[in-house]
C-alpha positions as CSV (number, residue, x, y, z in Angstrom):
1,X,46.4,24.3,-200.4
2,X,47.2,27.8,-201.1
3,X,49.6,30.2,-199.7
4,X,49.2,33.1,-197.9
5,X,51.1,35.9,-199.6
6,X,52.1,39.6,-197.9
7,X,50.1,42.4,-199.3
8,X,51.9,45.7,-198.1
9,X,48.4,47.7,-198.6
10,X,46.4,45.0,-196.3
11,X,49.2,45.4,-192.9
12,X,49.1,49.3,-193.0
13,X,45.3,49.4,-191.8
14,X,46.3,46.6,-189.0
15,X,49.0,48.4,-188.0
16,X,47.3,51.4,-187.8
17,X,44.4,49.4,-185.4
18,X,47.0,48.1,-182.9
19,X,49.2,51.0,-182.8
20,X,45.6,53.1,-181.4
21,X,45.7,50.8,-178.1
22,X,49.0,52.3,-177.3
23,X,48.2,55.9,-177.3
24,X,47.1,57.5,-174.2
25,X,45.5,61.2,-173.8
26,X,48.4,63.6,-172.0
27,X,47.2,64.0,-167.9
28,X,47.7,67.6,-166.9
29,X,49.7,67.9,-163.7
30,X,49.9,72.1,-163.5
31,X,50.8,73.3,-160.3
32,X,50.6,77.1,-159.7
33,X,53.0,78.9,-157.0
34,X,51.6,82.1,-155.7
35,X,53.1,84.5,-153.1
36,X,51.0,85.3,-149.9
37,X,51.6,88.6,-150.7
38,X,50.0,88.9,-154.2
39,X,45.8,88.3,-152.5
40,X,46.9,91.4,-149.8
41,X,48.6,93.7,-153.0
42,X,45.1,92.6,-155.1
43,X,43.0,93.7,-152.2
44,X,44.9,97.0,-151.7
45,X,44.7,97.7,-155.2
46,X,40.9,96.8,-155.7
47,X,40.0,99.2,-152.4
48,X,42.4,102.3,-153.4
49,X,40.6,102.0,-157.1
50,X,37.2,102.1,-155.6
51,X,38.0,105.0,-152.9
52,X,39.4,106.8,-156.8
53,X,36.4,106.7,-158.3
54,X,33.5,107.4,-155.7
55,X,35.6,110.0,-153.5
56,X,37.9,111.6,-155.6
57,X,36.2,112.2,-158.8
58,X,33.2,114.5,-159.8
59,X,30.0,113.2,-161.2
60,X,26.9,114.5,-163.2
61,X,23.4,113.4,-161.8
62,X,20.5,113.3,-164.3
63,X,18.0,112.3,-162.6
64,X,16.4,111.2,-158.9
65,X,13.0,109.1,-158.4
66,X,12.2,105.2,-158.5
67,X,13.8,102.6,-159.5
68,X,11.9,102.0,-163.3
69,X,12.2,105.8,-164.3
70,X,15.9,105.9,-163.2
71,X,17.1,102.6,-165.5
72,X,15.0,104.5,-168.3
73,X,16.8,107.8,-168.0
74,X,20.3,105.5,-167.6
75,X,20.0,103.6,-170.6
76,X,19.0,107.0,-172.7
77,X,21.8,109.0,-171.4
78,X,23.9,105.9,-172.6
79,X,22.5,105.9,-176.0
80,X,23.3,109.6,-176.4
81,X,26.5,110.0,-174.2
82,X,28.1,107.0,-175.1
83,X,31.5,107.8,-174.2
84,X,30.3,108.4,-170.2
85,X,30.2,105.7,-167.9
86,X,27.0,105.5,-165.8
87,X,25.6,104.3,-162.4
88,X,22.3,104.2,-160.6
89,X,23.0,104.3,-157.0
90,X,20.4,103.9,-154.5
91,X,20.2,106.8,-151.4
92,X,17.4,106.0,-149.3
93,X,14.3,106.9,-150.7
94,X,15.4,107.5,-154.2
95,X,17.3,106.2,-157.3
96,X,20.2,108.8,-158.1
97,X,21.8,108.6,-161.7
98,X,25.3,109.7,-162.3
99,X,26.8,109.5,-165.2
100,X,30.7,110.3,-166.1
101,X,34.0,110.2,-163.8
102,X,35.6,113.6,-164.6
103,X,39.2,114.2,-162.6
104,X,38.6,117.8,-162.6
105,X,36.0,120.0,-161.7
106,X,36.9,121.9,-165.6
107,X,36.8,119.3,-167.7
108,X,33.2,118.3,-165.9
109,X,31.6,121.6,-165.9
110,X,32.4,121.1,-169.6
111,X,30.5,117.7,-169.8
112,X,27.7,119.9,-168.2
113,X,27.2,122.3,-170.6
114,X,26.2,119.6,-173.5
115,X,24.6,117.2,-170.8
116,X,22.1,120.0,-169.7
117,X,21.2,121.1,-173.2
118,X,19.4,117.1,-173.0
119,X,18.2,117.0,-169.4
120,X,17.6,120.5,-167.6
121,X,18.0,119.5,-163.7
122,X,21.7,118.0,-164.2
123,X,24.1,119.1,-161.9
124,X,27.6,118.4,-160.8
125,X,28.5,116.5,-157.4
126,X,31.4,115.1,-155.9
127,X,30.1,112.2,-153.9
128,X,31.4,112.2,-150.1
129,X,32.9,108.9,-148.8
């Protein structure tokens, strides 16, 4: 008969096996506490930052036609002027493209000068509510 000795490098690996049933995977239990008044301050916020820039703020329009011609003339006037923001907006029948959102009538007149050396019939607006 022979006798079963310890090996100390054979009971690491068993260990190791039954200590895996233990372990579980952390549950997350996160609660978040809100204010009723924080939606309402949002929604204030998000309509006083549209009225800004459509009402309050002048514009450059490029161009005025269909739909195709007017997403062509956008994405040049992006490639060139890549610092101005621009929009296609739709005013029954025609596709209007402004470009820029100038806080003063100055510092657009100056966006004018350059814009109009590209694209002749550019003009400045300030859109009505």
């Amino acid at each position: 008969m022979r006798i079963l000795t310890f090996k100390p490098n054979s009971f690491l690996p068993f260990f190791l096996f039954v200590l895996t049933f233990n372990l579980q995977a952390q549950e997350a239990k996160n609660t978040l506490k809100q204010s009723p008044n924080f939606e309402q301050l949002l929604n204030e916020k998000r309509k006083i930052n549209t009225l800004l820039t459509v009402n309050e703020r002048y514009k450059i329009q490029i161009f005025s036609g269909d739909s195709e011609t007017a997403k062509k003339a956008l994405y040049e006037c992006k490639q060139e002027f890549n610092l101005l923001d621009g929009t296609i907006v739709f005013n029954t029948p025609n596709y209007k493209v402004w470009i820029g959102n100038f806080r003063t009538r100055i510092e657009a007149e100056r966006n004018l000068v350059e814009i109009k050396k590209r694209y002749n019939t550019a003009f400045l607006i300030k859109p009505k509510k």
